[in-house]
Structures are given as C-alpha cells and as structure tokens.
MIGU-340399 format. One record per residue (C-alpha): chain; x negated, y negated, z negated. Coordinates in nm, 4 decimals. Layout:
<atoms>
(atom "A", (X, Y, Z))
...
</atoms>
This chain:
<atoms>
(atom "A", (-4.6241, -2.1877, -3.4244))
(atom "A", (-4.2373, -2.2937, -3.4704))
(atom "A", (-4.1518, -1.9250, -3.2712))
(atom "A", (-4.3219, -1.7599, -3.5858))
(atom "A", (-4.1380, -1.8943, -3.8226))
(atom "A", (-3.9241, -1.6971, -4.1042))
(atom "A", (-3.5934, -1.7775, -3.9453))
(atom "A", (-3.6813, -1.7486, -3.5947))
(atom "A", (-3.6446, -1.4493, -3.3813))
(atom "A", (-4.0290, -1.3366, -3.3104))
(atom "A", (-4.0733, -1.4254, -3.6932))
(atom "A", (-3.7544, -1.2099, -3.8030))
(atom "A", (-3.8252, -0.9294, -3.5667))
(atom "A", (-4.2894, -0.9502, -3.6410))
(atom "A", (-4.1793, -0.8948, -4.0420))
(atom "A", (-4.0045, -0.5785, -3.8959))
(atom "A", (-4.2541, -0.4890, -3.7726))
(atom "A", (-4.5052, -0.5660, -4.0306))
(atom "A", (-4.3420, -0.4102, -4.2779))
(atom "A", (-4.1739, -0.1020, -4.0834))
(atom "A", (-4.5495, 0.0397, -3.9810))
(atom "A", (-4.7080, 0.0927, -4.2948))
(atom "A", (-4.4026, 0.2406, -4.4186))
(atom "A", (-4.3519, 0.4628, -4.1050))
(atom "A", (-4.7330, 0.5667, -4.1399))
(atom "A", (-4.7120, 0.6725, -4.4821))
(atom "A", (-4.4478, 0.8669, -4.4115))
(atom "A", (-4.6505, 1.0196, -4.1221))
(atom "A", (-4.9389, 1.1179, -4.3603))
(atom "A", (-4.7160, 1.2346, -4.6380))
(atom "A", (-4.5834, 1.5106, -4.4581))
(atom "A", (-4.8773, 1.5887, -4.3613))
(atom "A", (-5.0534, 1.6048, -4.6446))
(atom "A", (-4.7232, 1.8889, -4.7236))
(atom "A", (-4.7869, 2.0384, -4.4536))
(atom "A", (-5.1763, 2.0609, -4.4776))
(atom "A", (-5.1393, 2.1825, -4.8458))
(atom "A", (-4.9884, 2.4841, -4.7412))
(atom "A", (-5.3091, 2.5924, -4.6090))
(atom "A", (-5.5018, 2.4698, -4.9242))
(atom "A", (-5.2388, 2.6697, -5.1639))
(atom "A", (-5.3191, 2.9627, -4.9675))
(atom "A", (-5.6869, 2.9685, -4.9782))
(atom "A", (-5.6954, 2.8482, -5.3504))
(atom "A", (-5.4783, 3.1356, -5.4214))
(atom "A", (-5.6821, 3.4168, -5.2563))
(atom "A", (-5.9616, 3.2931, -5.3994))
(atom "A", (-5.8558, 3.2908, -5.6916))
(atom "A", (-5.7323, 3.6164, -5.6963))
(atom "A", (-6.0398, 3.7926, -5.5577))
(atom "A", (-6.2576, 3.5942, -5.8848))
(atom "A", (-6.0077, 3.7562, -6.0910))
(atom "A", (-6.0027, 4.1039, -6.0070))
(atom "A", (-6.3499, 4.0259, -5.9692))
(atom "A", (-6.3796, 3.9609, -6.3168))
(atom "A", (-6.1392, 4.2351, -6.4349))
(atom "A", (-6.3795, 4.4687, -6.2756))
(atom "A", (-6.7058, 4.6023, -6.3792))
(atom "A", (-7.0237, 4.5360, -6.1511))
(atom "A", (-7.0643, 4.8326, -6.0138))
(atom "A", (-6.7035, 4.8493, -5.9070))
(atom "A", (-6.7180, 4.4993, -5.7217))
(atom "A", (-6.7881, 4.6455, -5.4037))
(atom "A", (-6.4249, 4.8115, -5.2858))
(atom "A", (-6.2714, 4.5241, -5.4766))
(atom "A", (-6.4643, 4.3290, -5.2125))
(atom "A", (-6.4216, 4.5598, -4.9253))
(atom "A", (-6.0728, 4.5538, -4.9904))
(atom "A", (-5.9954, 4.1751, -4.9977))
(atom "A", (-6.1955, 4.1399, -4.7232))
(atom "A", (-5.9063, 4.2549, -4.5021))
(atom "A", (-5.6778, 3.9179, -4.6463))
(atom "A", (-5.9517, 3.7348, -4.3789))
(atom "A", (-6.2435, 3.6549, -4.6700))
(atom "A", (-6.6069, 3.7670, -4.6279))
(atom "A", (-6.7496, 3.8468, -4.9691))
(atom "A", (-7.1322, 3.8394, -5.0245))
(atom "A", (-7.3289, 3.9005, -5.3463))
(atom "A", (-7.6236, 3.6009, -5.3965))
(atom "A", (-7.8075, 3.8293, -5.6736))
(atom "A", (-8.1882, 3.7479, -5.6350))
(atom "A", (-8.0587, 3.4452, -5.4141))
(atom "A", (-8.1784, 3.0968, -5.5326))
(atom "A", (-8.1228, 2.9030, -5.2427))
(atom "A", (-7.7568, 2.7789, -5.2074))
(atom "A", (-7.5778, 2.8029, -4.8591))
(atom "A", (-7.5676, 2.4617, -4.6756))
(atom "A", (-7.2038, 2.3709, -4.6204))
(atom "A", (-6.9992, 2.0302, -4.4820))
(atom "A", (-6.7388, 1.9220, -4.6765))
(atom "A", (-6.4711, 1.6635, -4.6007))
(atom "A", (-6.1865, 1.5357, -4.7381))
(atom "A", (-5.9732, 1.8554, -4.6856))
(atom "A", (-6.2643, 2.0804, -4.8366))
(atom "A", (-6.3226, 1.8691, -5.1288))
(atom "A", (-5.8976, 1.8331, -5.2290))
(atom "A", (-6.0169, 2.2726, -5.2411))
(atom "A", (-6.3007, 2.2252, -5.4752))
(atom "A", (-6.0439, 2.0023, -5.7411))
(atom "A", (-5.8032, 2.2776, -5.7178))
(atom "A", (-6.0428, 2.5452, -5.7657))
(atom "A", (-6.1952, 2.4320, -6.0297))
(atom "A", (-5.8654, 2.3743, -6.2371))
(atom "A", (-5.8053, 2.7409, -6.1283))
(atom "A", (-6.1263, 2.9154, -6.1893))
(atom "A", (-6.1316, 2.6883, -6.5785))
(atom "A", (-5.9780, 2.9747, -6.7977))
(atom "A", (-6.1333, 3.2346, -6.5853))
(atom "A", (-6.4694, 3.1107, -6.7087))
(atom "A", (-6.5708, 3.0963, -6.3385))
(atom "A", (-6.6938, 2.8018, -6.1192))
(atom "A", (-6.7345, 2.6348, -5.7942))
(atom "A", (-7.0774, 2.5899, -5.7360))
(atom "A", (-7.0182, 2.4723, -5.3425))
(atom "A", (-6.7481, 2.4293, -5.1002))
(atom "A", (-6.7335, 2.3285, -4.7446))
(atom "A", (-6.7133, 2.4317, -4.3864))
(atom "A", (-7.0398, 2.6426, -4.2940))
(atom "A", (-7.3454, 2.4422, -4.1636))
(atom "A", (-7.3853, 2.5112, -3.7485))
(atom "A", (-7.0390, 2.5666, -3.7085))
(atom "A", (-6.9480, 2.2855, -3.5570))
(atom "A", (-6.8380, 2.0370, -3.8808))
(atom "A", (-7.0182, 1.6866, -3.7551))
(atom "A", (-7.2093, 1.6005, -4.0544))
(atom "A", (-7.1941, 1.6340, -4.4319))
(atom "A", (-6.8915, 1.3646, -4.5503))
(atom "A", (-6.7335, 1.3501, -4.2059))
(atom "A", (-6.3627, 1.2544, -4.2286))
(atom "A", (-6.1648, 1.4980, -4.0103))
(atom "A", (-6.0813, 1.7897, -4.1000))
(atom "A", (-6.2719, 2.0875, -3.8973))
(atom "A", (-6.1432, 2.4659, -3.7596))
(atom "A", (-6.4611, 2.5976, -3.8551))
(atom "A", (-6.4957, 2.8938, -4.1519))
(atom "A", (-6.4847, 2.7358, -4.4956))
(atom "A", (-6.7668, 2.8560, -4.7588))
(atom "A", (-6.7140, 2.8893, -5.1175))
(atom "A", (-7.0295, 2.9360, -5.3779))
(atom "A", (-6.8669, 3.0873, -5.6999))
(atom "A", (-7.0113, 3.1393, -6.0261))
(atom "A", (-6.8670, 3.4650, -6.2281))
(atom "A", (-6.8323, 3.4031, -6.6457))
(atom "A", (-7.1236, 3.6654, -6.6282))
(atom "A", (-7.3545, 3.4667, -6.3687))
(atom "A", (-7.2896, 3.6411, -6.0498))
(atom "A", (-7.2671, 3.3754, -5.7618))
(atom "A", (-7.0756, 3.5335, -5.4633))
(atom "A", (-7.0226, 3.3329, -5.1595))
(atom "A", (-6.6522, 3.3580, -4.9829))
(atom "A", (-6.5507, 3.2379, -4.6544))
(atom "A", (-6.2519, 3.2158, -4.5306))
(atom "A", (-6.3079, 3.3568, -4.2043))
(atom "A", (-6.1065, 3.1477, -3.8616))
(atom "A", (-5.9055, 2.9597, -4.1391))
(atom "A", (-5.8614, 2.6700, -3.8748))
(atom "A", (-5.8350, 2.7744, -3.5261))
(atom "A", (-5.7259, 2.4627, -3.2529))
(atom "A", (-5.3727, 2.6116, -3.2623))
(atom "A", (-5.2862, 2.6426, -3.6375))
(atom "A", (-5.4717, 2.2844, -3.6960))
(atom "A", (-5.2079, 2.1603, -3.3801))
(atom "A", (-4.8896, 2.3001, -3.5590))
(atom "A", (-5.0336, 2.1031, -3.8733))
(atom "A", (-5.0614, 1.7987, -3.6757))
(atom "A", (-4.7209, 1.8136, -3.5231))
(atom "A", (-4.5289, 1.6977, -3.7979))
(atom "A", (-4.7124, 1.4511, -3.8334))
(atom "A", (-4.7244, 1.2905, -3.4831))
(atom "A", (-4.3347, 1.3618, -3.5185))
(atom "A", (-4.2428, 1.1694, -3.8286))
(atom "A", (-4.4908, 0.8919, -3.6792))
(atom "A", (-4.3043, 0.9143, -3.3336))
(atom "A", (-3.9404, 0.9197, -3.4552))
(atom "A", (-4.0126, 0.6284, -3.6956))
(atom "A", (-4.1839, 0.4256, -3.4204))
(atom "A", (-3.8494, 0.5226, -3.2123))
(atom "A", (-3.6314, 0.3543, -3.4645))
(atom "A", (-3.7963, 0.0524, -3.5109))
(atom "A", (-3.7964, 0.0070, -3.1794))
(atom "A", (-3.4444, 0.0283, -3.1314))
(atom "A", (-3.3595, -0.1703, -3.4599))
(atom "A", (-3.6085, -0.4541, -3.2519))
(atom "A", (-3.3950, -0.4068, -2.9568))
(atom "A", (-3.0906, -0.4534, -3.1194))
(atom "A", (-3.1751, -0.7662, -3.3086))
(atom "A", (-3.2658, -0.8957, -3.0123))
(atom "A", (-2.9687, -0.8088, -2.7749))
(atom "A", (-2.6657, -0.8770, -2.9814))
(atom "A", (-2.7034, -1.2070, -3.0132))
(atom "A", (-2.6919, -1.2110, -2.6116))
(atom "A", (-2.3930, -0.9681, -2.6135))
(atom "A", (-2.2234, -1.2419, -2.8146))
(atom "A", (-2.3087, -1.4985, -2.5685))
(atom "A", (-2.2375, -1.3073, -2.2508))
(atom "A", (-1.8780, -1.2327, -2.4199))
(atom "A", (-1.8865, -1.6141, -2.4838))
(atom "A", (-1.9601, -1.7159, -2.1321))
(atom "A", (-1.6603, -1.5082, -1.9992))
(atom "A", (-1.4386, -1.6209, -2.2418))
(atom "A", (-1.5104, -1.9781, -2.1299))
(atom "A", (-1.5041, -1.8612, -1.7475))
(atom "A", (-1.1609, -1.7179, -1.7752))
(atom "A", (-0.9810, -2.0158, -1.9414))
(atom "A", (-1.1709, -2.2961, -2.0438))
(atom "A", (-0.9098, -2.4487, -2.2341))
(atom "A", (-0.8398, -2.1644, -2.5068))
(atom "A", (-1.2048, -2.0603, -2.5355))
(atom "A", (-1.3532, -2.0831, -2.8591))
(atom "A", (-1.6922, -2.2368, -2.9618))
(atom "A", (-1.9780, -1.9481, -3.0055))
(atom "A", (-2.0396, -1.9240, -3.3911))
(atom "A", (-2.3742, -2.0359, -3.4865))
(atom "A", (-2.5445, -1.7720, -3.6642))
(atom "A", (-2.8267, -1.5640, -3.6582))
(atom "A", (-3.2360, -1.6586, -3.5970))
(atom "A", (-3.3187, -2.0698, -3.4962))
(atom "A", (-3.3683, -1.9429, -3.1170))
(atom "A", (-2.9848, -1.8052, -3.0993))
(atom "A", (-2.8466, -2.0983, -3.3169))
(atom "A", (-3.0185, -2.3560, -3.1014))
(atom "A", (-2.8837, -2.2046, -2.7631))
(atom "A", (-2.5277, -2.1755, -2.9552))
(atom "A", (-2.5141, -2.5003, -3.0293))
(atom "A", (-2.6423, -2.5656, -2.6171))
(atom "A", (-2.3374, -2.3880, -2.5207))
(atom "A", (-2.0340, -2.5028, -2.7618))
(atom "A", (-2.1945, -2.9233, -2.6986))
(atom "A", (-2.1972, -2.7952, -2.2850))
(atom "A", (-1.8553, -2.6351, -2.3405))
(atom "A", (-1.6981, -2.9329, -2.4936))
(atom "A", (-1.8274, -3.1796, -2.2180))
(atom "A", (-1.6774, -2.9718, -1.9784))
(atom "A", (-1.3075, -2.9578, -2.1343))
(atom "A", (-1.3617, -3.3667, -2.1870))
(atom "A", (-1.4197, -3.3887, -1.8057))
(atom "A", (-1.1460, -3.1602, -1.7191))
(atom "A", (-0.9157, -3.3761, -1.9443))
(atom "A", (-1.0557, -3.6902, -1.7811))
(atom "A", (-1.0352, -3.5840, -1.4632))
(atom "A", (-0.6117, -3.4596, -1.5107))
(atom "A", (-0.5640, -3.7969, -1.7140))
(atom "A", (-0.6672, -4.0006, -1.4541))
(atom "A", (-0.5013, -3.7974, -1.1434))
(atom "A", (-0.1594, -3.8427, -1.3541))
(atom "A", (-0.2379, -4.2157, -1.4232))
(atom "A", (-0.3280, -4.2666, -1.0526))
(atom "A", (0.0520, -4.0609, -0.9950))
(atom "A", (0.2240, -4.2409, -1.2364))
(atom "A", (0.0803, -4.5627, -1.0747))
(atom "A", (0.1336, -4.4847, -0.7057))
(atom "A", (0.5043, -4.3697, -0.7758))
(atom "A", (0.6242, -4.7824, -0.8136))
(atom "A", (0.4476, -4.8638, -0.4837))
(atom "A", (0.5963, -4.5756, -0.2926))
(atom "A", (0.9239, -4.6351, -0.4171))
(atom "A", (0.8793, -5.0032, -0.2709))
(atom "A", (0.8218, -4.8390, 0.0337))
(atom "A", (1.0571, -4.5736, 0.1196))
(atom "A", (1.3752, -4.8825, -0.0695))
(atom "A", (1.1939, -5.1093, 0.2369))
(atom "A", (1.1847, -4.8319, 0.5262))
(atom "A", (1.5552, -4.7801, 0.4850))
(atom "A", (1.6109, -5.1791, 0.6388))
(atom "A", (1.3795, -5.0597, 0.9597))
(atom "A", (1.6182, -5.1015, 1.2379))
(atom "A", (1.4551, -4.8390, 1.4474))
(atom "A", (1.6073, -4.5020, 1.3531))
(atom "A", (1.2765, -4.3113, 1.5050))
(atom "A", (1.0395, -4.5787, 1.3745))
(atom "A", (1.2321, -4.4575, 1.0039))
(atom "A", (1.2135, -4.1065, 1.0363))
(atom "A", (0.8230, -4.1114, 1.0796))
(atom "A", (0.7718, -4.3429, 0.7971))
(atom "A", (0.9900, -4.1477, 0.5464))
(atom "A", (0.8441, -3.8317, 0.6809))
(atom "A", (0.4991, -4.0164, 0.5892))
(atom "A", (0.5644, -4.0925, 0.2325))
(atom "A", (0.7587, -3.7493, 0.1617))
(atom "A", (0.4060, -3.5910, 0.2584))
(atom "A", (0.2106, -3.8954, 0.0462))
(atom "A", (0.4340, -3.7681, -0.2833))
(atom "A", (0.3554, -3.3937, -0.1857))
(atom "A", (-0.0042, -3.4303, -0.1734))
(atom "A", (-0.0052, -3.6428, -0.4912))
(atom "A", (0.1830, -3.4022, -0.6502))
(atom "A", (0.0039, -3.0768, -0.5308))
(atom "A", (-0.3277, -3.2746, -0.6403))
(atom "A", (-0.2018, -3.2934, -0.9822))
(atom "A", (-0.0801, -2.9306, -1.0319))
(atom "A", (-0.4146, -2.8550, -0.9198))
(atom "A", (-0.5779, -3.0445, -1.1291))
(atom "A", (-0.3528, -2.8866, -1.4265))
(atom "A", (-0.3750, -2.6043, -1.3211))
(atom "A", (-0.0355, -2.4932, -1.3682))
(atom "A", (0.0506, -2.1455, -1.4864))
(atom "A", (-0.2454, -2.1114, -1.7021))
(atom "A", (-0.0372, -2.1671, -2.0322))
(atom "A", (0.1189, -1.8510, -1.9499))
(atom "A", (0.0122, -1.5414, -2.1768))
(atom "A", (-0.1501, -1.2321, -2.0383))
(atom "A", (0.1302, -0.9765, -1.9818))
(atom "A", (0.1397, -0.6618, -1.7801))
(atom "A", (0.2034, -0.7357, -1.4149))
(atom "A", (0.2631, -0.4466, -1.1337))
(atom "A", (0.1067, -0.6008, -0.8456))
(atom "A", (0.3012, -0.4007, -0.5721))
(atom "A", (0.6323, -0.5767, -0.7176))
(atom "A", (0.4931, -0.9039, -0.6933))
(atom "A", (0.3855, -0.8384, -0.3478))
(atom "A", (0.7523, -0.7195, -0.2797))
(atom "A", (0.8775, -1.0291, -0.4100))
(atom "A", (0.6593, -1.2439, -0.1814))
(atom "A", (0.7466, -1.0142, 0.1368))
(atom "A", (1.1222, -1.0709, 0.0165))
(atom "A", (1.1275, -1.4275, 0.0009))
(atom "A", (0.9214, -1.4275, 0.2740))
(atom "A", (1.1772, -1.2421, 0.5131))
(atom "A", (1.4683, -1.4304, 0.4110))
(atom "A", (1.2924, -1.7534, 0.5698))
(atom "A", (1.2352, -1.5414, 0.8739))
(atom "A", (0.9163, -1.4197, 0.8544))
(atom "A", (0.7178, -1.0637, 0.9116))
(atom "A", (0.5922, -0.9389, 0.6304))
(atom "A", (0.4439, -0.5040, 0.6118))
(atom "A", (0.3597, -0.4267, 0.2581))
(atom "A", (0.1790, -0.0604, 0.2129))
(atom "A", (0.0300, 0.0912, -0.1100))
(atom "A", (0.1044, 0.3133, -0.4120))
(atom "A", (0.4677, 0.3100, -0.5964))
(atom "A", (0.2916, 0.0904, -0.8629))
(atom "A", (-0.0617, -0.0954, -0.9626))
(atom "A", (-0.0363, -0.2607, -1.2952))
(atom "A", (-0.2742, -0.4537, -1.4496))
(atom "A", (-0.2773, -0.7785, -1.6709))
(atom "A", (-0.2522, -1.1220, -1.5923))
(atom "A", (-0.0620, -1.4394, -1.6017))
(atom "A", (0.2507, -1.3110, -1.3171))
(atom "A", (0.3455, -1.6732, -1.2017))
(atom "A", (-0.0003, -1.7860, -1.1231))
(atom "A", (-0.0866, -1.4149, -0.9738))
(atom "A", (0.2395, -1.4790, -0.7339))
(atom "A", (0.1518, -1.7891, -0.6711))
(atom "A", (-0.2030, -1.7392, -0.5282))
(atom "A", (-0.1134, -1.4370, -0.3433))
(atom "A", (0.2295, -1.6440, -0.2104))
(atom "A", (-0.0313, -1.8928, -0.0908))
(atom "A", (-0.2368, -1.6331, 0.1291))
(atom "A", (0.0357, -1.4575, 0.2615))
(atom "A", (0.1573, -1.8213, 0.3716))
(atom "A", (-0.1729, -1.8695, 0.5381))
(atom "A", (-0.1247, -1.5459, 0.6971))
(atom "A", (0.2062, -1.6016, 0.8283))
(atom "A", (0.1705, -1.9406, 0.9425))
(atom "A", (-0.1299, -1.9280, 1.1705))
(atom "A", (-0.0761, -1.5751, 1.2288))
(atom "A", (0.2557, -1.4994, 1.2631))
(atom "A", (0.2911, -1.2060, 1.0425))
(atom "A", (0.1361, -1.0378, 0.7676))
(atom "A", (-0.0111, -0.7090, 0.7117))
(atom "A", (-0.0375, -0.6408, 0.3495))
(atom "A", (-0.2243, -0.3602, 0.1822))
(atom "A", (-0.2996, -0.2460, -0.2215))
(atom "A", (-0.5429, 0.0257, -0.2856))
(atom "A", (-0.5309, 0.0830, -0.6581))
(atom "A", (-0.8671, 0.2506, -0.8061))
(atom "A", (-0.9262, 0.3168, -1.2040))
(atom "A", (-1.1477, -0.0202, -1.2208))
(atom "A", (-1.0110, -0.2610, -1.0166))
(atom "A", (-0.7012, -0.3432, -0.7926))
(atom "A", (-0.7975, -0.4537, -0.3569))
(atom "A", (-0.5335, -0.6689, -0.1874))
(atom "A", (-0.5662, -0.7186, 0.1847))
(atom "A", (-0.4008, -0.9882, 0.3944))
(atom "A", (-0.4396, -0.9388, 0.7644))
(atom "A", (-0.2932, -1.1076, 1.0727))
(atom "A", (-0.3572, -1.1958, 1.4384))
(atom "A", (-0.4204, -1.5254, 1.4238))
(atom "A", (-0.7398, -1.7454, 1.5820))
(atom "A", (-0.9323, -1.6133, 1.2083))
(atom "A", (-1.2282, -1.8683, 1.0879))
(atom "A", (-1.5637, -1.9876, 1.2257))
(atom "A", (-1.8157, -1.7827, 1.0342))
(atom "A", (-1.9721, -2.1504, 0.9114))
(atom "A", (-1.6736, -2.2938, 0.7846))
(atom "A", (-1.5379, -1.9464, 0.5829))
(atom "A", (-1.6656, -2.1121, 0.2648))
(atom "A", (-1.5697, -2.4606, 0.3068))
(atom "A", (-1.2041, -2.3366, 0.3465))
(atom "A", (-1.2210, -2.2896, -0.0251))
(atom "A", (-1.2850, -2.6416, -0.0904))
(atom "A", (-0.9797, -2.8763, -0.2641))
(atom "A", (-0.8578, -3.0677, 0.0699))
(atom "A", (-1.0490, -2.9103, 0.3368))
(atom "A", (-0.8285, -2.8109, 0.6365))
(atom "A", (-0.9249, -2.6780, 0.9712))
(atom "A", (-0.6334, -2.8519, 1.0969))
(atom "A", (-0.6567, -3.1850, 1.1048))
(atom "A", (-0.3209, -3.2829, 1.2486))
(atom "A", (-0.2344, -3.3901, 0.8592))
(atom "A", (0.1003, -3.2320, 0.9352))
(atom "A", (0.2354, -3.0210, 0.6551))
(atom "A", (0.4191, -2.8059, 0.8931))
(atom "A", (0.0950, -2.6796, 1.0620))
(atom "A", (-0.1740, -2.7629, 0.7900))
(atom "A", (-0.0478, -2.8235, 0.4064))
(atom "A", (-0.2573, -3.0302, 0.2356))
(atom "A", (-0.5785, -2.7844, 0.1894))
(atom "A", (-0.4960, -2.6619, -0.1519))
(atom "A", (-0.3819, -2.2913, -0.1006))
(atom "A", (-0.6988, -2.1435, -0.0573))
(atom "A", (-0.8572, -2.3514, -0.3502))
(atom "A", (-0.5567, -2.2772, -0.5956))
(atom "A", (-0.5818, -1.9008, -0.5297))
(atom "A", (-0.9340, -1.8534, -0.5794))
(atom "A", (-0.9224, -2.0461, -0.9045))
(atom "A", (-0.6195, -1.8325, -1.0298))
(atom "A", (-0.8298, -1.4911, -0.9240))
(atom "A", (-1.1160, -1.5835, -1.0932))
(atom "A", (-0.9603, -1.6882, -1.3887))
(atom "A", (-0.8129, -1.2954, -1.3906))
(atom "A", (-1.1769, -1.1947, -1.3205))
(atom "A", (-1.1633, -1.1219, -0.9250))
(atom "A", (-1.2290, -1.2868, -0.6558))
(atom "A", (-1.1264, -1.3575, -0.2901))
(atom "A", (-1.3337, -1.3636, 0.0338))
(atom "A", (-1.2316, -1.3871, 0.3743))
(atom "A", (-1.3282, -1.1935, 0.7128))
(atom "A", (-1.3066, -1.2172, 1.0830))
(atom "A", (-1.1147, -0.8558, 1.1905))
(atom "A", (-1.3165, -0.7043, 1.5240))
(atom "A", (-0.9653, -0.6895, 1.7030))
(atom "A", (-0.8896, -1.0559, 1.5876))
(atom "A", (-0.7564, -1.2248, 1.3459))
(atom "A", (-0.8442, -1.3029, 0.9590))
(atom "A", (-0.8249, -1.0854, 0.6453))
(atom "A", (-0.8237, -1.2030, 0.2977))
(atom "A", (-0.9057, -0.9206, 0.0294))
(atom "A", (-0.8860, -0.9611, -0.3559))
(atom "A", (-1.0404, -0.7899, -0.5919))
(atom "A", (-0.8592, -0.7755, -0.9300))
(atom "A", (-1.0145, -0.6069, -1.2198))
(atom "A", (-0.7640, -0.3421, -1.4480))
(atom "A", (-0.7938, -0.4532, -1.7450))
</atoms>
C-alpha cells in the first residue's frame, strides 16, 4: 500500500494517469462529435430545404420539385392513402437528427413524424448505440398533412464513417502518446540525476556533492541511501590517510634510531646494505602515503595536450639513457588534472622501459576518446596474474629491490588517476612478445 501513496512515485505517476484519461477521452469524443456533425448539418439542411420548397409549392407541382432534389442523394416518396408508418432504427446519431429537425421544420409548420436508419438494412436493433452506414429514413408531416418519407440514400458508406472515426482515434492516440512520455519522464529524471550523481562521486570523491533530496518518497529514500553511503566512504578514506600518516609520522623516530646506529657498524659492506634497507623502508612508507592521498587530485581540470606530455616523459626519459619512440598526431587535447595524467603515464612508460628495455609509444586521437599504447619486448605477464598487477603492493618481482621491482604502486596509481579522468587501462600479451598497456581517455 505505502507504493500508492500521494507522494510516492506509482501514486504521483497512477493520479496522471487517472486524471490524464478521462480528459484525453473527452477530447477524443469531442472532436468527434465536430466531426460527426458535419454530416448531421448536412442532412438537416437538405431536408430542410426540400420541406420548404415543398411547401412553397403547390401539390400538383411537388413532383419535379421531388425529381429534382432527388439528384442531392434523397429519395422522395408521397405516403397519401398510407397509414402504416415505415419501420426505422434509430440511435444516438439518428435521434441528435430528429432534435434538429424539429427546431428546423417549427416555423415551417412541418414535422418529424419518424427518423432512423431503414429496418433490414443492417442497423442491429431499434436503440442500438453505434452509429450505422445504412440509408437514414425521415417521415415528415407538411403544414397541409402530406407525410412524405426521405432517405438519405448511402449517407454512411464504411469509408466516409472511417474518415469520421479518424480524428477521433487520432486525438485519442496522440493524447495517450503524451502521457506516456510525461510518465516516462517523471520516472527517468530522477535516475538521470542519480547516474550524474554516481559519476560525480566516481571521478573525485572528495569534491562530490550530496544528491539533493527531492522529488517522490521512492527517489528521496534512495537519495538519502546514496549521500549516508557517500559520506561513509569519504570517512574511511580520511581514516584510512590519517592513520597511514600517523603510522609515518610514528615510524620516522625509529628509523632515524636506526640509520644514527648503522653509521657505528664497523663493516663498511655490512653498512651499505643496511642504509640501502632503510632508504627503501622510507620510500615505501612514503609512496604508501601519496597513494593513499592521492596526490595531484587537488589540481583543477585544465586543458592538457596529451602528445606534449608524452614528449615530456620520452624527454626525461632519454636524458637518463633510455629508448623512448613516441608516434601520433601534432596534438590530442583533452581535460584533466596534467601532473597526475604525467604521472600515471610516467609510471607505465617506466614499467615499459625497465623490464623491457625500451618503449614504443603510440596516440590515436578519435572525436570521443584519446588511445595510448605502451609496448615493449620484455617477458609481458602471465594471463592469471594481468589483474592482480593492479593491486597496491603486488609485484611479480619479488627480489624487493627497487632497482628491479619498485614497491608495486605504479600500476595501482595509474589506474586510479585514469579512472578518475574517466578511462581506463588494461594490459596485453603482444603475439611477437612483450606487454602493451593501452589507455583509453575520454575528450571531454
């Protein structure tokens, strides 16, 4: 019962409905009650006519005024010596006629006496409802007391009565058509609003704002889902940096202890390894916290030309002795944040270059989206762990060397900085060896 309710959605979008109908039917049966009394007009008027030349004219000049109406489509028979009234079917259409006619026929002194469509034509039944193709019959009474009987021959055939229904069905259909999209719309832009929401909150979770809470009980309640979800999640995030710093801040006195205490170890070798140690301790602490950060994301949305960026890495790159091919268009701007864009793309062009040797790098520009490929010849990925690469800390090296390994954060850092710019990355094994990385960047 609660889904019926006045300020729900089914409730709001049933009184639509309810209401819209009725309104949309009498409509329907408005015009065609225009459209039917053109028909009506017409036969009132020729009747009408004939009963007043009729009158106008003498009785034994009735006969060519006769013959000669009987070309406007009316049959016109003299009941003298007739005391037996044709039977005839009227329905609602026939009997609108006989009010008309009578007003009409009032100052002519004449009357109806009978209307309706002829008996054994086809009407159902005397007082059916629908309105019948079949010759109407009219029994009129002169001033002088000469009945004549009048039909009104093929007044309905299947194809006039068809063009009278059109408009009908029309008004009906077209009205039907726009509630139906008024329904639709009610009902999908509330979810527009949320979709735009759930982006919003994809793209930077920080800045998002909470989803107004508006609109039927159904789209309130799932609002108010949504902002209470979103705020748990931007607590947790904020836990989960607080802590990493505290945990930093924390492990920075111990460490210090260490390295002051390394520098009395006699053993110059025995020193080396256990400064090399803590330098790589204080990297991955401090990689684990920009992670966790996520630096660069206070940066505002600018216009960035991808190929330059690219440049720049393949630059800096080949001062430090590396190989670096860059191919592509003279430009392929889109909009971003530029120092976390060069930073993810910095970090797979290092993975490229350090277990491959080189790097092969490629921008095809389209009028959607911007593709970045990485290649190189190195040993690529087992096809089970191309996913878990991804993961914060997970390195297919194990060696815990930073010279061979890092600390399993590139991968991680650039797919969060893509898909906060609404791409993504995924990784391939090349047929003729090696790995390629492609991005996907959307031009916004």
């Amino acid at each position: 019962m609660s889904s019926l309710l006045p300020g729900s959605l089914a409730g709001r979008m049933t009184l639509v409905l309810v209401a819209g109908l009725p309104l949309v039917v009498v409509a329907g049966i408005a015009v065609g009650t225009v459209t039917m009394g053109g028909g009506q007009a017409s036969l009132v008027d020729r009747v009408v006519t004939l009963v007043a030349a009729a009158e106008a004219t003498p009785a034994a000049g009735r006969p060519a005024v006769f013959a000669g109406v009987e070309r406007a489509g009316l049959s016109i028979r003299d009941l003298a010596g007739t005391d037996v009234s044709p039977a005839v079917s009227p329905d609602w259409f026939t009997d609108r006629l006989r009010g008309r006619l009578a007003t009409e026929l009032l100052p002519l002194g004449a009357r109806v006496l009978a209307i309706g469509h002829m008996a054994g034509t086809g009407a159902s039944s005397p007082g059916h409802h629908w309105p019948s193709w079949e010759p109407i019959l009219v029994v009129v009474e002169l001033s002088d007391g000469t009945r004549l009987q009048v039909v009104a021959r093929g007044r309905w055939s299947p194809l006039e009565l068809m063009g009278r229904l059109v408009p009908i069905l029309l008004v009906i259909g077209i009205g039907l058509t726009g509630l139906a999209i008024l329904v639709a719309r009610r009902v999908t832009r509330p979810l527009g609003r949320f979709a735009e929401a759930t982006v919003r909150f994809g793209a930077d979770v920080a800045a998002a704002e909470p989803l107004d809470q508006e609109g039927p009980s159904e789209i309130r309640e799932v609002a108010r889902a949504f902002n209470t979800m979103q705020e748990q999640i931007r607590r947790l995030l904020d836990g989960r940096t607080h802590m990493l710093a505290a945990v930093s801040h924390d492990l920075r006195t111990p460490l210090t202890r260490l390295r002051l205490r390394t520098e009395f170890v006699e053993d110059d070798e025995e020193r080396t390894k256990m400064l090399k140690d803590l330098d790589e301790m204080e990297a991955m602490i401090h990689a684990a916290i920009a992670y966790a950060r996520g630096d660069g994301r206070d940066e505002s949305p600018v216009a960035v030309d991808i190929v330059s960026l690219l440049a720049e890495v393949r630059m800096e790159l080949a001062e430090a002795g590396h190989r670096v091919n860059l191919e592509g268009p003279p430009r392929a701007p889109c909009e971003g944040q530029p120092l976390a864009l060069k930073r993810a793309l910095r970090n797979l062009v290092d993975n490229a270059v350090n277990y491959g040797g080189h790097a092969d790098l490629c921008v095809t520009a389209r009028s959607l989206n911007i593709t970045i490929t990485v290649d190189d010849d190195g040993p690529g990925i087992p096809a089970t762990e191309i996913e878990k690469v991804f993961t914060p800390f997970y390195r297919l090296e194990r060696s815990r060397s930073r010279d061979t390994g890092g600390v399993g954060l590139g991968l991680a850092v650039a797919r969060a900085v893509i898909r906060e710019h609404g791409g993504d990355i995924t990784l391939s094994n090349r047929p003729q060896g090696g790995l390629r990385q492609t991005v996907v960047l959307p031009r916004r």
